[in-house]
N, C-alpha and C positions, 0 to 999 in steps of 0.2 A: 497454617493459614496462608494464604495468599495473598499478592501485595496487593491487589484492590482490595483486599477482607480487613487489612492492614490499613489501609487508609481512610477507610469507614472509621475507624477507632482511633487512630490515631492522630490527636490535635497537632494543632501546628502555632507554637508559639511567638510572636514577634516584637520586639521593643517598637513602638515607631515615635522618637525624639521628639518630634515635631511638628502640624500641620501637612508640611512638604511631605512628610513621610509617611501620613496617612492617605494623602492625594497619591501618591506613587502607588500604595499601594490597590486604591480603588483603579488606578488605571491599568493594575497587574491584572485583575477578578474580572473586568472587563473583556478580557481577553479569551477565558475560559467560558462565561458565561454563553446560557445556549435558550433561547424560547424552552418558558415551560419550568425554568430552575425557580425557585426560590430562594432567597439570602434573605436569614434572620439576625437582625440588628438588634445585641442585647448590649445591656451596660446602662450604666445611671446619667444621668442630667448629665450633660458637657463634656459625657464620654467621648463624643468625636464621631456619632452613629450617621448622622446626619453628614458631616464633610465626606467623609467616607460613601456616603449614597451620591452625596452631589457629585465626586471625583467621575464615581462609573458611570453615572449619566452622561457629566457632559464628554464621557469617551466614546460610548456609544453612537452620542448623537454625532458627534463629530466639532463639537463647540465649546472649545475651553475658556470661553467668556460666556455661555450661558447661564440665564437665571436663574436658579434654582432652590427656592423657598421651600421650607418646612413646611410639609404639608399639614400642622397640626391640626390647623381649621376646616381646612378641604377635606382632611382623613385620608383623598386619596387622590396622585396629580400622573395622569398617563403623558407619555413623552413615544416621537416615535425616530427613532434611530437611522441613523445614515443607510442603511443597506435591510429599510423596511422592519426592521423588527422592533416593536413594542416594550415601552420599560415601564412598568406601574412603578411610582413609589409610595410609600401607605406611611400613616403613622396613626397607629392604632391606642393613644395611650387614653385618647377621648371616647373610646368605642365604649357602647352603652349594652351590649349584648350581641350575640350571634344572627340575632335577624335584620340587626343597624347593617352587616356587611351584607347580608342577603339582598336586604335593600339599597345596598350602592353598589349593588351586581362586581361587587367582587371578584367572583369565580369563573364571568366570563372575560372580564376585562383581563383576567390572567392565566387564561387559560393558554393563550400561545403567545404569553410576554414573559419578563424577566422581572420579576417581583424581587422588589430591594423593602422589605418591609420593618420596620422599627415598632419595639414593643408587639413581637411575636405572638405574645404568651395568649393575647388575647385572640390567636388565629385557633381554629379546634383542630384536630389533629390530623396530619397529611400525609400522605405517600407520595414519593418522586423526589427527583435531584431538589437537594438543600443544602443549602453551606449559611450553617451556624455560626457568627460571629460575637464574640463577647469584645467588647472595649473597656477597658477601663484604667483609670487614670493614676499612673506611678510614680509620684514626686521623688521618689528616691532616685529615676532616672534623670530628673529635669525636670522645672514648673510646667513644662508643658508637654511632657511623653506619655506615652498610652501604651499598654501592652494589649494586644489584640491575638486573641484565642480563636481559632479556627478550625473546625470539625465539619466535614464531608458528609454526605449521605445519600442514599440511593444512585450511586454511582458518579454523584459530582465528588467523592473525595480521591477513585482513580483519575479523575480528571486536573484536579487541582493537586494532585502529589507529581504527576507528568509535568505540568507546568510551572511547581516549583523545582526540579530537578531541571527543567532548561534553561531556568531562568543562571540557576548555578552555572548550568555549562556554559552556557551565552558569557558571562561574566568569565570564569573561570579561563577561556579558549582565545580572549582578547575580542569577542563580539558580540559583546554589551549594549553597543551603542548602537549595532549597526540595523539599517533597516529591512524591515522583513516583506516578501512580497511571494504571493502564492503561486507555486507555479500547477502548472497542468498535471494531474497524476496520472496512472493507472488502472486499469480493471480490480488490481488489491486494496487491500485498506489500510495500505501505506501513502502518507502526504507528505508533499517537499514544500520547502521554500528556497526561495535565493538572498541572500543573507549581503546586504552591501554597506561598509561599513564607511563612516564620514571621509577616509585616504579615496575612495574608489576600491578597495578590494573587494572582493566580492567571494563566494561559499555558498553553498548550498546543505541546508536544514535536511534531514529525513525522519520523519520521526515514524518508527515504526513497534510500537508496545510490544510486549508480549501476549501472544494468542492463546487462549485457552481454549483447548480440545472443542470443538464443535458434538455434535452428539454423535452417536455412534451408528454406523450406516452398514455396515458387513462386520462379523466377526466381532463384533462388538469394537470396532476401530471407530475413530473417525474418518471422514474423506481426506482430509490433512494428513494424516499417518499411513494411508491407503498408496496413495499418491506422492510421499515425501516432502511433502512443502515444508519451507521453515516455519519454525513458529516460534523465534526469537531473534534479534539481530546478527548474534555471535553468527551463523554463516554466513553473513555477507563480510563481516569481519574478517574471520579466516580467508574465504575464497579471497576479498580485497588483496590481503598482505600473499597469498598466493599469488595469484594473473601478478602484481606485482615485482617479486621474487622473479619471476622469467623473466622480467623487462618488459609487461605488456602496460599499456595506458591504462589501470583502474585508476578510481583518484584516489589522491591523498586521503587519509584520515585523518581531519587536524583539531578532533575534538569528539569522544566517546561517553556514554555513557549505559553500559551497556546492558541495567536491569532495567534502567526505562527504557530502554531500545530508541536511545537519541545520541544520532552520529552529526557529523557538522564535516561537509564532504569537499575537497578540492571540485571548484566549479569549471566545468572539462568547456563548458559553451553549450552550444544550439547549432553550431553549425554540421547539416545531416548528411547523409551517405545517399541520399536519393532526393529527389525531387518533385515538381508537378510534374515531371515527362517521363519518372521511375527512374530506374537505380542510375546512379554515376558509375559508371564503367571502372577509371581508376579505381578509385574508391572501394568499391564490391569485390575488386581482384585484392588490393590489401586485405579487407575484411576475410577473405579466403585464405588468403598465407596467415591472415594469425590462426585462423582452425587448422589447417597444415601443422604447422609449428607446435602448439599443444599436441594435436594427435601424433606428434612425431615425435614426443619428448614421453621420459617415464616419467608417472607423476603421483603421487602419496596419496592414498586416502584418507589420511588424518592428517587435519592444518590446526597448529596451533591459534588461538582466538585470546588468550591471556594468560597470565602469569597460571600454572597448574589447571588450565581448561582447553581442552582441544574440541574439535568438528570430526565429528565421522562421517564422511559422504554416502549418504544411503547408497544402495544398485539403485537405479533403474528397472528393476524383471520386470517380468511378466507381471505380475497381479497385478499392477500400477499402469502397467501400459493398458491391458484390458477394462478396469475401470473407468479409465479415460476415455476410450475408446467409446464404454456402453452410453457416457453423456451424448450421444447420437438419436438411440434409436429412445433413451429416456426424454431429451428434450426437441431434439431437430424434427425427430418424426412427427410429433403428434402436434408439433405448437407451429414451426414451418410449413413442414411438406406437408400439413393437414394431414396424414397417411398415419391411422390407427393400423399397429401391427397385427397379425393374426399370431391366436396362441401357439407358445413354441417358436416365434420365428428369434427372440432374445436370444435364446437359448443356440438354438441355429449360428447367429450371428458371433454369440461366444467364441462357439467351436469352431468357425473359420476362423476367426484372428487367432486364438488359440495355433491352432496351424501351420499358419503365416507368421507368425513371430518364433513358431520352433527354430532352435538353435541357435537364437539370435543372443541370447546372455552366454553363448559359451566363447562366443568370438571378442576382439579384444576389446578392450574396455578404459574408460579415457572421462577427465572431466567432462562434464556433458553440460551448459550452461542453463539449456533447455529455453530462454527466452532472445536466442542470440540470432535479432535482426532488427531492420530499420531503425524503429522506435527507440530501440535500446545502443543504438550504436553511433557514436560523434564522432565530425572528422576534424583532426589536429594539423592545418597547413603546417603548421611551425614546425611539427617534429618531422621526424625522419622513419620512415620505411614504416614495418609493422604498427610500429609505433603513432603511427597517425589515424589509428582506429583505436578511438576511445571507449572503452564497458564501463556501462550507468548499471549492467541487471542481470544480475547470478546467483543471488542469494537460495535460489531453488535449484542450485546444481548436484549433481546424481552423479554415479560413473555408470557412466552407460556407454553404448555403440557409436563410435565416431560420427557416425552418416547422420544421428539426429540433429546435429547441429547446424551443421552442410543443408540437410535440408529445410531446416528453420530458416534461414538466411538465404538461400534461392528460392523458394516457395511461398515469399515473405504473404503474410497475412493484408499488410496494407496497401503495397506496390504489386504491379503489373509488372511482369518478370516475363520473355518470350518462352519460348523453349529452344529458342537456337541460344538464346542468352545465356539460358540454366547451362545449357550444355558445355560451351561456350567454359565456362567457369570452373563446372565439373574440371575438365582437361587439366585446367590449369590447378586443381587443388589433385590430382593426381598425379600431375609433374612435379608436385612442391612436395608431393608423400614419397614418390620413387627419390625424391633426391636425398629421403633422411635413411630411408628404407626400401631395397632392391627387390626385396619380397613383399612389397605392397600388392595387393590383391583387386586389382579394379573390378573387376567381374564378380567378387565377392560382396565389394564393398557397393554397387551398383544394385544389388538384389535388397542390402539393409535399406540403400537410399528408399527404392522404391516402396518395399514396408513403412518403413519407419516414418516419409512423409507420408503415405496414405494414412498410418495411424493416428498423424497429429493432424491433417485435415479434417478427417473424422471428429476428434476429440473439440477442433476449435466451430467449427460446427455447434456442437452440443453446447460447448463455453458458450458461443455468441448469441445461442436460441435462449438460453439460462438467463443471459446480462439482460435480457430484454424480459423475459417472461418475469421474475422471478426477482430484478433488482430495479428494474424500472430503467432499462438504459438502452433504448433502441436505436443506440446510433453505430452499435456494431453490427446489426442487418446489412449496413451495407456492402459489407466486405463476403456477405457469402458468396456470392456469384464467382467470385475472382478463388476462394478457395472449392467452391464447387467444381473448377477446371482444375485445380490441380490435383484434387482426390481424381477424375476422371484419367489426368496424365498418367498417374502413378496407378490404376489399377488396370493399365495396359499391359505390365507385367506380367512374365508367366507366372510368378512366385504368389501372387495373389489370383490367383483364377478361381477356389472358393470364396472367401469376400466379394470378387467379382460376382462370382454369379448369387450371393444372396443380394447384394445391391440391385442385380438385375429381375430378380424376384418381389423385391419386396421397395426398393425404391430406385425404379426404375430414371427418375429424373438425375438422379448420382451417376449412371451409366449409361454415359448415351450409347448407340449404335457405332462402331466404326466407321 
């Protein structure tokens, strides 16, 4: 069974002393709570159902001096929350039958609020996130303790087993107290916080679950196993205490937890490697010597992650690069470039990248971060040298072809990079290669560049047509134009002149005319 199957079943037992300690704890459920859950309040007279509803409310609403009366008489009292969303609370012990709630529209009133309902029994029977609460009152702990039973359902008990495990680590880590505030995330379905605790220290939250297999797309794989991606914390763990091991700036780990996939991370800052006018010069030349530096150093495919558990670094090959790849003509064609393929032309497209990527896993092979640019990269005045380029995002790294990284980070997706710029840099990450290794191969390594960015402009292409089509998020359209020049740059190469000319076939606004 799996730990969300596990938390469907499995209660969660609490003494709470006193008053205080059932308010604490409605202001814990508060936090997890999502439109659309229900919370059933059992237990007898003077269980404590009631303080307990009032705590979440007024957390919601944002009012720890709000009114808030038993609804015995009203049956049922809507509240609307600081950040718009709806909290019914019901107390059904007066209810006369199933058509008394029909007719006090019940079902709509809660149909995108947070139902805190008391005396359950009398609801008929539901499907969707529930969390089951019993109260009831234990003199043997204290005249005034309550032990409070709590059981998850329809997916609020993985929710509520994540959020008593942070609550451990918060506490456990020495940041308990501190306060929490959301910061901006990423394209994945990982969320941060920044963690600042009453001194001014400050951390940053990551909570990242573990993923289960999406369905299966080739081969009976999923896309996640097609492509590498993690699908637990433990590799950013590993890679972490790796890039750190060289002396590179990951940050600290100052607080694990790692079957909930909740890390509690040294906070590196905000201050970036580019700006409104594109890259810092400085700045982007250190970012280059730390890729130097790893590709110049040998480095282990297995990183230990805990005590008897290590990380295998997938390849990178081919089948992963090519599937990437095909999120192009799967989503860019048909939803961007409006440009329905002709049959066969997939198949076509295959077998030129196919092509274009021969040879390329037999050349040498090196941590490959895979998301290493702008976004992902802080600059550290304080420190010194390599060291002032701080990694936020590896947790998807592969061994793969040194150039993918190089060209992540010149070709950035968000900044406006020249081509005297890129080049510019190039030189400089091949005088930083000749100086570890005499036999460094520019002309080799200049044919991977030109693949291996053409493939990942291709691939975020398809990514940025997908976020919009597909997840509702069309504020990465704007970045195609800027990667549209660079797939253009890079299939001026001779080494891609099939890809060339199916682009120039089949979508032609990818290849302009010399």
């Amino acid at each position: 069974m799996d730990q969300e199957g596990m938390a469907e079943r499995t209660p969660w037992e609490i003494v709470l002393p006193d008053e205080s300690a059932t308010e604490d704890l409605g202001r814990f459920l508060a936090e997890i709570l999502r439109p659309g859950d229900l919370v059933a309040l059992s237990g007898g007279l003077g269980g404590g159902k009631t303080t307990l509803a009032r705590a979440i409310i007024r957390e919601i609403v944002g009012d720890p001096d709000l009114e808030v009366p038993s609804p015995t008489f009203t049956l049922v009292q809507p509240y609307e929350g600081r950040t718009g969303q709806a909290v019914v609370h019901a107390d059904l012990y007066r209810l006369r039958g199933p058509d008394e709630l029909i007719e006090l529209g019940f079902d709509e009133m809660t149909e995108r609020a947070i139902a805190l309902v008391e005396w359950p029994d009398r609801l008929p029977p539901r499907h969707g996130p529930t969390l089951a609460i019993d109260l009831a009152l234990k003199p043997e702990f204290g005249d005034d303790a309550r032990l409070a039973r709590l059981i998850g359902g329809g997916g609020l008990g993985g929710r509520l087993m994540r959020a008593r495990a942070l609550r451990v680590l918060l506490d456990r880590s020495g940041w308990g107290e501190a306060e929490r505030t959301h910061m901006q995330g990423d394209a994945s379905s990982r969320s941060y916080e920044r963690l600042t605790n009453p001194d001014g220290a400050k951390a940053v939250l990551m909570v990242s679950p573990p993923k289960a297999d999406g369905p299966p797309v080739r081969d009976g794989k999923p896309y996640s196993a097609i492509v590498h991606l993690a699908e637990s914390v433990h590799a950013f763990v590993a890679m972490d205490r790796g890039l750190r091991a060289l002396g590179l700036s990951a940050p600290k780990i100052l607080g694990e937890d790692l079957e909930a996939g909740l890390l509690i991370l040294e906070d590196l800052g905000t201050e970036p490697v580019a700006d409104q006018n594109g890259p810092r010069p400085e700045r982007y030349a250190e970012a280059v010597k730390v890729l130097a530096r790893l590709h110049g150093t040998a480095l282990p495919g297995v990183l230990p992650v805990a005590e008897g558990r290590d990380h295998v670094l997938p390849p990178y090959d081919r089948e992963a690069l090519l599937f990437e790849a095909e999120l192009l003509p799967e989503w860019y064609a048909p939803y961007v470039a409006n440009t329905p393929l002709a049959p066969g032309a997939k198949a076509s497209f295959v077998a030129a990248w196919s092509e274009a990527l021969e040879g390329l896993e037999a050349e040498e092979r090196t941590w490959t971060l895979r998301d290493y640019h702008s976004p992902n990269l802080i600059w550290l005045p304080e420190r010194d040298g390599i060291e002032r380029i701080g990694l936020i995002d590896f947790q998807d790294a592969v061994l793969g072809h040194p150039a993918y990284d190089v060209a992540s980070l010149l070709q950035d997706a968000r900044v406006d990079a020249s081509a005297e710029f890129e080049l510019r840099l190039l030189g400089l990450y091949a005088r930083e290669r000749k100086m570890r290794d005499a036999e460094f191969d520019m002309q080799g390594f200049a044919r991977a560049y030109a693949v291996l960015g053409a493939q990942r402009a291709t691939k975020i292409l398809g990514i940025f047509a997908r976020l919009d089509r597909r997840d509702g998020k069309p504020g990465y359209l704007a970045h195609l134009p800027r990667i549209e020049g660079y797939l253009a740059r890079n299939l001026a190469h001779p080494a891609l002149a099939g890809v060339r000319a199916w682009y120039a076939a089949h979508l032609p606004r990818l290849c302009p005319e010399p």
